[in-house]
C-alpha positions as CSV (number, residue, x, y, z in Angstrom):
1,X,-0.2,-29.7,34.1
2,X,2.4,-29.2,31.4
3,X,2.3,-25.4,29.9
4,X,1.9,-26.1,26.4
5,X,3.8,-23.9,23.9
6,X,4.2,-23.3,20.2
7,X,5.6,-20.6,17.9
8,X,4.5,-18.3,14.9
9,X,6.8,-16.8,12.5
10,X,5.5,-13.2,11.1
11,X,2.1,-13.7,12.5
12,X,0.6,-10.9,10.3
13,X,-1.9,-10.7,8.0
14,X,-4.3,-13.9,8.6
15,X,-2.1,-15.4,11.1
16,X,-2.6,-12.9,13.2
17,X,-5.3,-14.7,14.7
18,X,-3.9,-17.5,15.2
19,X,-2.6,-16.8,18.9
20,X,-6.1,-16.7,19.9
21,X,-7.2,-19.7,18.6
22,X,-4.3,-21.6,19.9
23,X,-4.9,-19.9,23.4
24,X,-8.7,-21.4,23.2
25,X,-6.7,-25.0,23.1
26,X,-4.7,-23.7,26.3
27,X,-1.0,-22.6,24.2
28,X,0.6,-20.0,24.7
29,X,2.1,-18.7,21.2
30,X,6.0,-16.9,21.7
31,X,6.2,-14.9,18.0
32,X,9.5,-15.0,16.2
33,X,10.5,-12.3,13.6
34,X,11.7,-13.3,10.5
35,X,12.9,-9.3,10.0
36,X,14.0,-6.7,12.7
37,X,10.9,-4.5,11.2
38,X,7.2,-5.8,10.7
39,X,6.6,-4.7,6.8
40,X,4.5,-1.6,6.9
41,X,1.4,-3.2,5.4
42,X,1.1,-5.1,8.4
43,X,2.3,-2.6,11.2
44,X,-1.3,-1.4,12.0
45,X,-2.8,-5.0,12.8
46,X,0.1,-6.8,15.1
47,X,-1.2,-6.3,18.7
48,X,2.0,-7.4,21.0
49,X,-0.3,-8.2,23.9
50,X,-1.6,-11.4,22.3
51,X,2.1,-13.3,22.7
52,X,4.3,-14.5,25.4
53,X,7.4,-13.3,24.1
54,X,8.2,-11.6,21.0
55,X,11.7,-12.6,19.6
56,X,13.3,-10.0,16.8
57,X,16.7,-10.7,15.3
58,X,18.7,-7.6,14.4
59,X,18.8,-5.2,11.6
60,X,21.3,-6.0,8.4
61,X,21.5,-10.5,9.5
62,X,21.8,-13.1,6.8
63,X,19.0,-15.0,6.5
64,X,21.6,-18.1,8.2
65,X,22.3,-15.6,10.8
66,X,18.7,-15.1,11.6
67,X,17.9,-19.1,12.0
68,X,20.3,-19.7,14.2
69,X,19.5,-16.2,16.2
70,X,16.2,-17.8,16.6
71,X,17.3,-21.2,17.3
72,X,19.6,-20.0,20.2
73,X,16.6,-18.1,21.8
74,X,14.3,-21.2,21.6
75,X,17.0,-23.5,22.9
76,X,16.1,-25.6,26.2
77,X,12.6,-24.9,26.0
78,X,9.7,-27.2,24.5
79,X,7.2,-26.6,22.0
80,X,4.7,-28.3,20.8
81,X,4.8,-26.6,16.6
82,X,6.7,-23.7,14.3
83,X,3.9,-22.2,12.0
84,X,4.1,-19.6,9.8
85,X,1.9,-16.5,9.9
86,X,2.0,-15.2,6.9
87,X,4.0,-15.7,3.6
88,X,7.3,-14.1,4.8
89,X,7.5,-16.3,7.2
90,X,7.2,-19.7,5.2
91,X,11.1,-20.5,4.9
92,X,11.8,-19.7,8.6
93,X,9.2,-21.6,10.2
94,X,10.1,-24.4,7.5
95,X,14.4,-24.2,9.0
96,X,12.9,-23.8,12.3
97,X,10.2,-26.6,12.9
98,X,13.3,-28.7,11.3
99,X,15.9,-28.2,13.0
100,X,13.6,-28.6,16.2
101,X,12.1,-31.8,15.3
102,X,8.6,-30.8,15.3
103,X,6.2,-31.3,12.3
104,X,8.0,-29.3,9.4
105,X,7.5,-29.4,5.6
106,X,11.6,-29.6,6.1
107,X,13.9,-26.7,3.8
108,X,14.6,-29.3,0.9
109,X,11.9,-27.3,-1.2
110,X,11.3,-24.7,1.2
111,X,12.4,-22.3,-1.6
112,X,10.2,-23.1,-4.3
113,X,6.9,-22.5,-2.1
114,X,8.2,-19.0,-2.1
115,X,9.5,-18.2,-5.5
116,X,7.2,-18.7,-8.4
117,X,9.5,-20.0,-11.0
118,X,11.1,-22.4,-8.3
119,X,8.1,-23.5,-7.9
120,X,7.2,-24.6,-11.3
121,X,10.1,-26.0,-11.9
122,X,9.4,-28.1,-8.8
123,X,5.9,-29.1,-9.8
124,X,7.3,-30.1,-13.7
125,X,9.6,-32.2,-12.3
126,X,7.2,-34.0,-10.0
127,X,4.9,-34.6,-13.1
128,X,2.3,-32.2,-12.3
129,X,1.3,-29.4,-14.9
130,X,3.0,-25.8,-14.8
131,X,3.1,-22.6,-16.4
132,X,5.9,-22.2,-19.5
133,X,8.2,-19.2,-17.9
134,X,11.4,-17.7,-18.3
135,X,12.9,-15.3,-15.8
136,X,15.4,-12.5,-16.4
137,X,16.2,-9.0,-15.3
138,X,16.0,-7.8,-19.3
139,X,13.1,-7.2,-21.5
140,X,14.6,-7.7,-24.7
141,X,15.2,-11.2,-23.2
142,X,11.3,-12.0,-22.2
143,X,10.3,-10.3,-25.1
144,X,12.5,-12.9,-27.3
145,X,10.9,-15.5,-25.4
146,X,7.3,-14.6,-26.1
147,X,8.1,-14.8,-29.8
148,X,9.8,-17.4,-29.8
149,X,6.6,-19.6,-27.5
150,X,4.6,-17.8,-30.1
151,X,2.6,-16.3,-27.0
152,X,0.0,-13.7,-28.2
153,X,0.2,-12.2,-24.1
154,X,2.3,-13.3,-21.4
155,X,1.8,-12.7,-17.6
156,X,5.0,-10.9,-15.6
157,X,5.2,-10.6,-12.3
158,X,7.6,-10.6,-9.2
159,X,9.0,-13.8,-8.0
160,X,8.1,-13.9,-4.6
161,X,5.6,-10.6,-4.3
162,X,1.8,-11.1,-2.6
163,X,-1.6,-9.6,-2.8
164,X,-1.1,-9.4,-6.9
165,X,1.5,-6.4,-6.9
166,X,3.1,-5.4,-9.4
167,X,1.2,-8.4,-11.9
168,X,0.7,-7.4,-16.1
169,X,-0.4,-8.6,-18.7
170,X,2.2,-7.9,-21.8
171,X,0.9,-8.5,-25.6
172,X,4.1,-6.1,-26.7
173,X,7.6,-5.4,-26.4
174,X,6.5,-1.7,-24.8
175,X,4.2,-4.0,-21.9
176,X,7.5,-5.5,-21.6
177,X,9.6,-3.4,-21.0
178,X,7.5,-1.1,-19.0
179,X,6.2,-4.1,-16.7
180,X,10.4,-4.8,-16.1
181,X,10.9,-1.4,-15.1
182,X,8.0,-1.2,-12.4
183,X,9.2,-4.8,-11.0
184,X,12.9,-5.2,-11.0
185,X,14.9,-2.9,-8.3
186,X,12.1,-2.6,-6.5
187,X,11.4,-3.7,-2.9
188,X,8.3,-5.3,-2.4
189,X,5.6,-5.3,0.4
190,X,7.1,-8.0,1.9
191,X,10.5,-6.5,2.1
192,X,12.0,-8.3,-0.5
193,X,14.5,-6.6,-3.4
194,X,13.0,-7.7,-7.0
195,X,16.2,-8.4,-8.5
196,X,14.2,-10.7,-11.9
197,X,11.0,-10.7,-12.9
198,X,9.1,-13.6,-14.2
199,X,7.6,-14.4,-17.5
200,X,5.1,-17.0,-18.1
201,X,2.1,-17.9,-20.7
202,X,-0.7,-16.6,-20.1
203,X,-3.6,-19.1,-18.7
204,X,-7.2,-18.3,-20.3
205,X,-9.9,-20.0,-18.2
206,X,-11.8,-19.9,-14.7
207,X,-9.7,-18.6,-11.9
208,X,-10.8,-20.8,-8.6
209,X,-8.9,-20.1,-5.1
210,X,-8.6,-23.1,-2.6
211,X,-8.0,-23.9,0.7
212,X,-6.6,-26.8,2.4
213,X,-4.8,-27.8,5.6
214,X,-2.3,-31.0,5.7
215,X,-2.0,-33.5,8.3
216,X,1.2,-36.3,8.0
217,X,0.9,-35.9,4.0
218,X,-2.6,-35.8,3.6
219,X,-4.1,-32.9,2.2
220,X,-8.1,-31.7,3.4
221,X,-9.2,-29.3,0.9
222,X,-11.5,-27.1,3.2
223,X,-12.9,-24.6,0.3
224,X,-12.9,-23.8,-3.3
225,X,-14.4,-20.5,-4.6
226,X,-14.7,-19.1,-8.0
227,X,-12.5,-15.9,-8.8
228,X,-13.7,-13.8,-11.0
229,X,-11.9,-10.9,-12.6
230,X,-11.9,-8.0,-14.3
231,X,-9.6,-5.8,-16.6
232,X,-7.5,-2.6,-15.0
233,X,-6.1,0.0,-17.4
234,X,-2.7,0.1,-17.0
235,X,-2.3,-3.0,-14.4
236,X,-3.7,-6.7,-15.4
237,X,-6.6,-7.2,-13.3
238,X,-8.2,-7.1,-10.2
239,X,-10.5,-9.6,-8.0
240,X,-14.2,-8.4,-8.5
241,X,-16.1,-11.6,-7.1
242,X,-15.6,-15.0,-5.3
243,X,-18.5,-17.3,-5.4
244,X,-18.1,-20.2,-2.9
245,X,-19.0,-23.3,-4.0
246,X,-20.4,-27.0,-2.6
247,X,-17.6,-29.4,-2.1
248,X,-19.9,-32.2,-3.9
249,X,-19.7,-30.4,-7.2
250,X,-17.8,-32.1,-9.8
251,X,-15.4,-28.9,-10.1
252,X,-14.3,-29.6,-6.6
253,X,-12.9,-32.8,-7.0
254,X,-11.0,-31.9,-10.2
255,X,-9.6,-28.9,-8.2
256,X,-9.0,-31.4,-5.1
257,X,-7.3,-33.9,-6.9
258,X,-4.4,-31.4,-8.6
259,X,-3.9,-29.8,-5.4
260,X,-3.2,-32.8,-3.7
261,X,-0.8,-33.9,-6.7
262,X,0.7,-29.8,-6.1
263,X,0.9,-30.5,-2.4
264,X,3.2,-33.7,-2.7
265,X,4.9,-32.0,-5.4
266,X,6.5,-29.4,-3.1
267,X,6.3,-31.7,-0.4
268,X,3.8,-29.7,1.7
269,X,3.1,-32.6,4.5
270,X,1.8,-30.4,7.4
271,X,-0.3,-27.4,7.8
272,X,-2.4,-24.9,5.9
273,X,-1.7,-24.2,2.0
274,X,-3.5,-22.0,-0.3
275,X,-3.9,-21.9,-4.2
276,X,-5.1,-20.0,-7.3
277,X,-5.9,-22.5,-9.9
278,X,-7.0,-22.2,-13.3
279,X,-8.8,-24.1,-15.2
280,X,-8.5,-23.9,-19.2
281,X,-9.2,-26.8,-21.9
282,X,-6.4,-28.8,-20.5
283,X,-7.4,-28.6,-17.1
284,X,-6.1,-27.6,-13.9
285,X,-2.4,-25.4,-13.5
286,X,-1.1,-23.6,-10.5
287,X,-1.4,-20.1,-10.9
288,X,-0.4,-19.0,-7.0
289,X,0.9,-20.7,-4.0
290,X,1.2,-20.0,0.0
291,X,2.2,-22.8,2.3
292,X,0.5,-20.4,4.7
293,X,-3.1,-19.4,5.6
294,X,-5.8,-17.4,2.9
295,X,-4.5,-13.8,3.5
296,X,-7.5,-11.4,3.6
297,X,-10.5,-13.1,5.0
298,X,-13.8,-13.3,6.8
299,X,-13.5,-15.7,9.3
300,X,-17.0,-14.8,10.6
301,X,-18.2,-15.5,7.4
302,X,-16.9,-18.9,6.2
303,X,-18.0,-20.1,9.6
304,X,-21.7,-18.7,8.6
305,X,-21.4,-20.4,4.6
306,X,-19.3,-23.5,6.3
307,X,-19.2,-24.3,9.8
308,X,-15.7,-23.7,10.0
309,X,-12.8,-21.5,8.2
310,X,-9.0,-21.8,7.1
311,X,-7.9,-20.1,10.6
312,X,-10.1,-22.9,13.0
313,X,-9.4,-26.0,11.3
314,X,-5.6,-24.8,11.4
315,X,-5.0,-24.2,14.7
316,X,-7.5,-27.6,15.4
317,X,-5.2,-29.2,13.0
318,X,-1.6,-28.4,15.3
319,X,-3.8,-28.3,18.6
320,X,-5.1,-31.9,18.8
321,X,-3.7,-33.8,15.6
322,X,-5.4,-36.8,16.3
323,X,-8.9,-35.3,16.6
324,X,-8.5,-33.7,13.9
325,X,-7.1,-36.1,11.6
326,X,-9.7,-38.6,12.4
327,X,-12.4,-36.3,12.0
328,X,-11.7,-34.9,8.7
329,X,-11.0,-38.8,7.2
330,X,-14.9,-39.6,8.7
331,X,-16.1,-36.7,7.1
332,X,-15.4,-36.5,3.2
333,X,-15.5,-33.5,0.8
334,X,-16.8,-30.1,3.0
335,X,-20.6,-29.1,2.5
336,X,-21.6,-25.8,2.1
337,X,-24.5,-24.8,4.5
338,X,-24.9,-21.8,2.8
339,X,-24.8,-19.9,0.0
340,X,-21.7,-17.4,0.0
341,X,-20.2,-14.4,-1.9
342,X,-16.5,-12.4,-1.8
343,X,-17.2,-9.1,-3.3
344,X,-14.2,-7.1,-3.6
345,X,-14.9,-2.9,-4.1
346,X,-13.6,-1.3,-7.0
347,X,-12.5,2.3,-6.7
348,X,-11.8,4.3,-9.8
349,X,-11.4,7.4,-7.9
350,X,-8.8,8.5,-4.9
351,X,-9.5,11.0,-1.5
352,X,-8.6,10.9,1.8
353,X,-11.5,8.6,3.6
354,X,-13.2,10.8,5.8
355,X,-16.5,8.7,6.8
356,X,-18.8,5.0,5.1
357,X,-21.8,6.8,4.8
358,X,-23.2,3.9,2.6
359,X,-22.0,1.0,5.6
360,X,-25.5,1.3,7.4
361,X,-27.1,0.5,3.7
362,X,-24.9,-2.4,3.0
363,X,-25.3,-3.7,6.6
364,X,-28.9,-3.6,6.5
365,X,-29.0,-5.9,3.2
366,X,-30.6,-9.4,4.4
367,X,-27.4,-11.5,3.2
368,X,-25.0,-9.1,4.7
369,X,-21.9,-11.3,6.8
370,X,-19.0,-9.0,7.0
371,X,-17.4,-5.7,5.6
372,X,-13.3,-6.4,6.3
373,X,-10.3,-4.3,5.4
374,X,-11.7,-0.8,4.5
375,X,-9.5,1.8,3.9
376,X,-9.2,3.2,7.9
377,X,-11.0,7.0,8.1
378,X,-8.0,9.6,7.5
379,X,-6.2,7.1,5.4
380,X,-6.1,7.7,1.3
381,X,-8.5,5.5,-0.9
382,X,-6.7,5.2,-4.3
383,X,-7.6,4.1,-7.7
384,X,-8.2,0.2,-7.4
385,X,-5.1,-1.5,-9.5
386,X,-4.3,-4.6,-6.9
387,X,-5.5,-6.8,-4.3
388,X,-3.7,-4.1,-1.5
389,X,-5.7,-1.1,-3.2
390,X,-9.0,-2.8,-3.1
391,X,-11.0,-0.2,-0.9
392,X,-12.6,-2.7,1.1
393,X,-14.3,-6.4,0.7
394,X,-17.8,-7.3,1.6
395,X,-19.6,-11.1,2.1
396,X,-22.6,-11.7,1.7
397,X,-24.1,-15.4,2.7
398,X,-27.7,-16.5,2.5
399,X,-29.4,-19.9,1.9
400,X,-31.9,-18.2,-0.6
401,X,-29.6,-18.3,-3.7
402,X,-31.6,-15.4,-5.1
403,X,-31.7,-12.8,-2.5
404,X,-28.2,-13.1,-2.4
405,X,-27.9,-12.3,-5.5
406,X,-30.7,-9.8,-5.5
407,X,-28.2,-8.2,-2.5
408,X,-25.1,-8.3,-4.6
409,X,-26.7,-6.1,-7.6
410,X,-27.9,-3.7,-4.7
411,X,-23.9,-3.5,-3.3
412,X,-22.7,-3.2,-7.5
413,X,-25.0,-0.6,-8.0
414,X,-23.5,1.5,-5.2
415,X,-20.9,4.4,-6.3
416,X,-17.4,4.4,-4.2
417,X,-18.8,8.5,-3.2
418,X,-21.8,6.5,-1.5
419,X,-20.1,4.0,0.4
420,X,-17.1,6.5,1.0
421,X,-17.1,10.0,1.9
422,X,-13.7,11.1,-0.1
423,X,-11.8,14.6,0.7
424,X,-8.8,15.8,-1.0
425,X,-5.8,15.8,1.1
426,X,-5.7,19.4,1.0
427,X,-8.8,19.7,2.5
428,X,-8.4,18.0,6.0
């Protein structure tokens, strides 16, 4: 029998479980660095032992240098698919999975799936809304802008950051300029030098996030959730709930429809995507964009709420194309088999984590699913200002609408002291 092959590009973050999943279809996964270093955020998760070969390009190569670095490896040897891992991978698995011939979203727009303004520039031009933005390395600049879009608050942020770093919410010319001086000069988590920072109106309505995975140009949405935030002093905001909901609801198929428009907009024809969209008096806009998997997830979870998740129905999607692509035309919108919540902690104290006294309590709750990313014991809990310094995320699923909901006052109610036990660093 032919040995079946593919390769992942930064498999980090959510894609880090891909090689498994592909290795349940019988391929073996060979990873390809799109750095010579994994980005510290992700160092403690990549397990080596779960790849046929690893491929690293060297330090100081231009990002031509590394494609072609890559592409000499790979030469003479068949695979079946590129995918990318995680968002720093998107642009190299896009030049790669092209120049191969395999199924690629191609490089013509590879850019604007990473950088935000690119982005919506790309999705004006296709006809689809966008955010209003400028983008600029000077705050007397953005702050003429604001006046002159008559803007009450404007949103800056990175260009091409993830997890909400480094995101503000500016209603003055101080916000300004002190949001410019956090962002630009700064490298980012994923290794990348801020060298602008974008402006753009700020979008006043319900935040949703949604899923999809593409198949030849047709988009599957697989989930949509609610996202729910609330204010941080001296940041913009932070994730505080996610509330999944039925793909039959009317919601849905307004979110569907715009992200399908989004998806041929940046010309997204295969593989997973994932979106922030929300919806104001004028409807749907693109708030966030990965032509990549949900970062951050429960898979055990959305398997319990939905029979399947963003990480099975992508590696189904690459593994056996056909099956998948007839199934998911039988099959219409996704149903919710049970009822499902995100509910992201919220520190507003720091310490050294020393023990999760309150786990067992939350564990025991009767809609309890999962408790992912906790801050690891001997590892400093900060004050929550981002989606990287949330403490840690708990789901909760249940049929029974109201126990769940009975559950998740019993979890708000709980102090971070109670479901951490917090030294000072002194102390240890």
């Amino acid at each position: 029998m032919k040995e079946r092959k593919c390769v992942v590009v930064d498999a980090y973050s959510t894609g880090r479980y891909l090689p498994e999943e592909f290795k349940r279809y019988g391929i073996g996964t060979v990873h390809v660095m799109s750095a010579a270093q994994i980005p510290p955020i992700f160092q403690a998760h990549f397990n080596s032992d779960l790849y046929d070969e690893l491929i690293r390009p060297g330090e100081r190569m231009g990002y031509d240098d590394i494609v072609e670095y890559h592409l000499q490896a790979l030469q003479g040897r068949e695979f079946e698919f590129v995918i990318a891992g995680c968002e720093s991978g998107v642009e190299l698995a896009d030049s790669l999975s092209e120049r191969l011939g395999l199924p690629s979203n191609g490089t013509a727009l590879s850019a604007a799936r990473r950088d935000k303004a690119r982005l919506s520039c790309a999705l004006t031009y296709a006809g689809v809304r966008s955010i209003r933005q400028v983008v600029s390395d000077n705050a007397v600049e953005i702050a003429s802008w604001r006046r002159e879009a008559n803007f009450d608050e404007i949103v800056i942020k990175p260009l091409n950051s993830t997890g909400t770093e480094d995101v503000f919410f500016c209603s003055t010319d101080a916000d300004i300029q002190r949001a410019l001086s956090a962002i630009v000069g700064k490298t980012n988590r994923v290794g990348a030098l801020n060298r602008f920072a974008l402006g753009q109106e700020k979008i006043n309505g319900q935040q949703y996030t949604v899923n999809a995975v593409s198949i030849h140009g047709d988009a599957f949405i697989t989930e949509a959730w609610t996202y729910d935030t609330v204010p941080i002093e001296g940041a913009s905001s932070v994730c505080s709930l996610e509330r999944l909901l039925d793909g039959s609801e009317p919601i849905v198929q307004e979110l569907s429809d715009y992200l399908k428009r989004a998806l041929q907009a940046l010309q997204i024809l295969e593989g997973p995507a994932h979106a922030e969209i929300i919806v104001d008096h004028r409807g749907p806009v693109l708030v966030d964009f990965g032509a990549r998997l949900q970062g951050t997830m429960s898979a055990k979870a959305r398997m319990m709420a939905l029979g399947h998740n963003h990480i099975t129905l992508t590696a189904w999607r690459y593994a056996d194309p056909e099956g998948f692509g007839e199934y998911m035309r039988m099959r219409g919108p996704y149903n919710r088999k049970a009822h499902a919540l995100c509910v992201s902690l919220i520190s507003n104290r720091g310490g050294v984590v020393a023990g999760y006294p309150g786990l067992q309590a939350i564990r025991k709750l009767p809609s309890f699913a999962d408790a992912i990313a906790f801050v690891p014991i001997g590892e400093e809990l900060v004050p929550t200002i981002d989606l990287a310094s949330t403490p840690g995320i708990v789901y909760l699923v249940n049929s029974d609408v109201n126990q769940l909901n009975d559950d998740y006052h019993k979890l708000r109610a709980m102090r971070m002291d109670q479901v951490f036990e917090l030294v000072a660093r002194d102390s240890q």
